[in-house]
N, C-alpha and C positions, 0 to 999 in steps of 0.2 A: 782302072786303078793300075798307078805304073807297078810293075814288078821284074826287074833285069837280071837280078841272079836272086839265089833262092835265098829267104830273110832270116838271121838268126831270131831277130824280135819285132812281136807285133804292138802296136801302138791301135787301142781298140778304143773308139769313143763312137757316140751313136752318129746316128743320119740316117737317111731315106736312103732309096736304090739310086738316087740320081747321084748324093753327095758320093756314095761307094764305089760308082764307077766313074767318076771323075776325081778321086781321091789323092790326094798328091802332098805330103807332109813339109815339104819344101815350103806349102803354100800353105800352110795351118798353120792355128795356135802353138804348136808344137817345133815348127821348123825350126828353133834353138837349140831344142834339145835332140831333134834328127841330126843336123849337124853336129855338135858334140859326139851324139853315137857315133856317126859315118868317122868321124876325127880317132876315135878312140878303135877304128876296125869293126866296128858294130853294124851290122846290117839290118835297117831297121823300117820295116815297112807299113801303110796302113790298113787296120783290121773295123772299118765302119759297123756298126751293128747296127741290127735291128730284128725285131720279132720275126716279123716276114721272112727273111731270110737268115736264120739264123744255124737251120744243116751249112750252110754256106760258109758262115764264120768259123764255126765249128770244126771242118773237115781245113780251114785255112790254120787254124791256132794249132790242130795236132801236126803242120811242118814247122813249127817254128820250138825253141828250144823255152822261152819266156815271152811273156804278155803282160805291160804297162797299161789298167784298167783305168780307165774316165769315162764310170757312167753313174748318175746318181740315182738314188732310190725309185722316183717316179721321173723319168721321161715322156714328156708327149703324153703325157696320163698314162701313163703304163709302167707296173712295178717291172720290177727285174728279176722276178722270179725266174724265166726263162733263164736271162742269162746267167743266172749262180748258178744253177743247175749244169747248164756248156762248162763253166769254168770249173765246177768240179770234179767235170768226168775230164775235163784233159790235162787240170792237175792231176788226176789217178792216173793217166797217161804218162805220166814225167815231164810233164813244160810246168815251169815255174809263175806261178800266176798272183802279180802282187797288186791292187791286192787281196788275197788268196779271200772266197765265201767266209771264210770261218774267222777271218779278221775281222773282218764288215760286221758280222752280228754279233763279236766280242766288243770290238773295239769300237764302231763308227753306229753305235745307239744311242741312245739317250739314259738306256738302263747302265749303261757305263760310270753315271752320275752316281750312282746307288753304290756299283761296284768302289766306289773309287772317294765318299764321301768321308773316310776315316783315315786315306792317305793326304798327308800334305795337300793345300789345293782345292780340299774336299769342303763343302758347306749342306746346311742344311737340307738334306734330301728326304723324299719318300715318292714310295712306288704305289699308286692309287688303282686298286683292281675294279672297282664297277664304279659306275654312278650314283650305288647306292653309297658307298665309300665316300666319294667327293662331295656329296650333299652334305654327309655326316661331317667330315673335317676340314672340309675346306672353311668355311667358315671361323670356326675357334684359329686355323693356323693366320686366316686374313686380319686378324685382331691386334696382331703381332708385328703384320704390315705387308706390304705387297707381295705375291706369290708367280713363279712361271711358269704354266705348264704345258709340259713339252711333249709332244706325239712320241711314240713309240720310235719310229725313224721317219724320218724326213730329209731335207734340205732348205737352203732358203729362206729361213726362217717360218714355212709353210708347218702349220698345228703346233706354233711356239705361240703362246697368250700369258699378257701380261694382264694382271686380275689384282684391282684393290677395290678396299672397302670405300666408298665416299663417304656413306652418313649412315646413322642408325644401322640396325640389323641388316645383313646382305642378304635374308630372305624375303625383304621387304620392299626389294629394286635399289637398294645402293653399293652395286656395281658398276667400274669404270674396266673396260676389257679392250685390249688392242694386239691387234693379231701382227706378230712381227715381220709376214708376208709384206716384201713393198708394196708403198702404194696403200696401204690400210691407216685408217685415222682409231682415232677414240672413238669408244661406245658408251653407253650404257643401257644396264641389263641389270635384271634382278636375280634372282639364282635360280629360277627355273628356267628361265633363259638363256644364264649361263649351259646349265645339265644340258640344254637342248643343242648347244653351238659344242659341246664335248662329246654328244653322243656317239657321233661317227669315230672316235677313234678306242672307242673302247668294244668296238663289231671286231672279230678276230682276224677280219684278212689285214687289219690295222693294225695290229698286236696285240688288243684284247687289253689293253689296259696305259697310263700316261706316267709322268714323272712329275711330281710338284717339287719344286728347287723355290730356297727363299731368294725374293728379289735382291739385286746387289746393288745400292745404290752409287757406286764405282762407276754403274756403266755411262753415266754421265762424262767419264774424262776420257771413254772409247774403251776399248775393246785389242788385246793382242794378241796374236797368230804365230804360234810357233810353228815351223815347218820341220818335219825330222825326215831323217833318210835310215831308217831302223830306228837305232837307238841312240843318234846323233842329230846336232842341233844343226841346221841349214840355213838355217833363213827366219826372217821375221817379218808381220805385215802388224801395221798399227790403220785402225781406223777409227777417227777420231766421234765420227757420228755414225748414226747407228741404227735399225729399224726399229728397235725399242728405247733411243734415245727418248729422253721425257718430254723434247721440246721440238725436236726437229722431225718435220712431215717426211723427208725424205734422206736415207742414208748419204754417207759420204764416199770419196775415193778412198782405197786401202794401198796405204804405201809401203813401199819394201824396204827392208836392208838386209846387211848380210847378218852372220852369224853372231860377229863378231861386235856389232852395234854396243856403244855403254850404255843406253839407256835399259839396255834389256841384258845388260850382264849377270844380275843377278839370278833373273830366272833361269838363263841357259845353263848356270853352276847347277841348281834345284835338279831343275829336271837332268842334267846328265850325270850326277853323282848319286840315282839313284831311286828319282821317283818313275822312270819309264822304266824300270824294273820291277817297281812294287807294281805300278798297273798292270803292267804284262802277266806275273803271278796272280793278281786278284781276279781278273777275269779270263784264269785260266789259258792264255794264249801260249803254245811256245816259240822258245825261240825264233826257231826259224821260220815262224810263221807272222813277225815283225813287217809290218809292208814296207815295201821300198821305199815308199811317199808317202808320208800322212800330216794330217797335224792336228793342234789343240788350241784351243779357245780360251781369252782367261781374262777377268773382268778385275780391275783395282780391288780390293777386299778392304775393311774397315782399316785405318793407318794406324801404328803404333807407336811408342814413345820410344826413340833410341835403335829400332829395327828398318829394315828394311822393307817396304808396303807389300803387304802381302796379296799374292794373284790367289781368285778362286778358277777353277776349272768349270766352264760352262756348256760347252760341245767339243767331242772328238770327231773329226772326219777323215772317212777315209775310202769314201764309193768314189769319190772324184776331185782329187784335189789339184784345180788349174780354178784361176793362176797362179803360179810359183814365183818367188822371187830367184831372179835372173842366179845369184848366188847357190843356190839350190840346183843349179843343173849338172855342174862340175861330180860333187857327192854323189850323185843319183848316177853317175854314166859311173863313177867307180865302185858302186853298189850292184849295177847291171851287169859288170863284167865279173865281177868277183860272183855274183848268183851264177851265169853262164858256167864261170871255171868251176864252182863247187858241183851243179848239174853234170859237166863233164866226168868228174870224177866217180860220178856214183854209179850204181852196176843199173841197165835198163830196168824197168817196173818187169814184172812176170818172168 
């Protein structure tokens, strides 16, 4: 791994011991935004993880002042427990680490949905504690029409199921399920079969329990990606198809614009006059604990007469969010330096 003079910021995404020491950001997904650092005076190097060596990472992150995190929930089958844990203790250190553990399991769950179902944005939610629970009501809520439900955290669309009624009782096999992990078709299953394909996420190292969100039949015209850099709008990705499209076997490309896109003017007004505030208070996050990089997910919502079509919120992310649109990198190097200079300012931890 090249390193020539010592690095104010580390750029930590996973890989094995080969990708780490051969590690070169010039040559990543990232060399846009290592350039912009280097441009802006920013010294900024790479911090590969991995379980295996993670004293390793660990002793490298407490030289550096701040660390830009891209790793998501389960890597290579492997949660991240480890790693929140490193990143906690070298935030307690004083390097600024976005973004920060206590983001990730405010912000970037599924229980987010819950938090967040009474602000703007918000749609039908509830939070399903056992399988006794799900037998009981999923059922009455499927009557009503299709339901999503969502693993405790993930990525990927990985323990995201799409569950409707086809015929008669759905205790009686008229279940249609399709799991929004690429690559998955339609099922069907009756509801014991369902309980059986849900059990695994209601074991605790899973979170002990899912989210049922009612389906939106919006997501037919695709799916929009707001990118924020704190509490500012950066960028936008729209993709048109989707892995729980109704029709198509396989998703599409997600294309970028900038902030300033009209199609998506209306939302950027929404969300920056006010509702990244109410979510930031609802699930208790503060301020400055806003990740540098994050974003939100938001499906067309039923249209109105005389209004403007309303988005619902469907996933916040923020264990790993690459790719960015190109727009999005500018914000983010004046967010890094501005975090740098406020760190400078503060008196060392102890």
């Amino acid at each position: 791994m090249k390193r020539a003079a010592a690095a104010t910021v580390a750029l930590l995404y996973p890989g094995d011991r080969d990708a780490r020491d051969r590690a070169d950001l010039s040559q990543s997904r990232y060399a846009d935004l290592h350039a912009a650092l280097e441009a802006a005076g920013v010294h900024a190097e790479p911090a590969v993880y991995h379980d295996d060596f993670a004293d390793e990472v660990a002793a490298q992150l407490r030289r550096v002042r701040l660390v830009l995190v891209w790793c998501n929930p389960i890597e290579g089958g492997r949660r991240r427990d480890r790693l929140d844990a490193l990143l906690l203790e070298v935030a307690q250190a004083g390097v600024h680490v976005s973004a920060h553990p206590d983001a990730v399991m405010r912000l970037g769950t599924k229980d987010v949905l819950l938090q967040a179902r009474g602000l703007p944005f918000g749609s039908d939610v509830h939070r399903v504690d056992s399988l006794e629970q799900l037998a009981a009501e999923l059922p009455l809520r499927l009557q009503q029409g299709a339901r999503v439900l969502k693993q405790h955290r993930g990525h990927s669309g990985i323990g995201v199921w799409r569950v409707e009624q086809a015929h008669g009782d759905a205790a009686a096999g008229g279940l249609r399920l399709r799991h929004a992990q690429r690559g998955c078709g339609e099922e069907r299953v009756d509801l014991p079969g369902l309980l059986l394909r849900m059990a695994p996420y209601f074991e605790p190292a899973q979170g002990g329990h899912m989210i049922d969100q009612a389906w939106q039949p919006g997501l037919a015209e695709g799916m929009v990606r707001a990118y924020l850099v704190g509490d500012r709008v950066a960028g936008f990705g729209h993709q048109a198809i989707n892995a729980l499209h109704p029709t198509a076997p396989q998703p599409g490309p997600r294309l970028y614009h900038g902030p300033d896109a009209p199609a998506f003017r209306f939302l950027r007004q929404q969300l920056e006059s006010g509702w990244i505030e109410q979510l930031r208070a609802s699930v208790g996050l503060p301020r400055a604990r806003l990740p540098l990089l994050w974003d939100c997910d938001f499906i067309p919502g039923e249209p109105g007469p005389g209004v403007p079509r309303r988005q619902v919120l469907c996933e916040v992310n923020v264990s790993s969010v690459a790719p960015f649109p190109p727009a999005s990198i500018a914000p983010l190097v004046a967010a890094v330096t501005a975090a740098l200079q406020a760190a400078a300012d503060r008196p060392s931890p102890g």
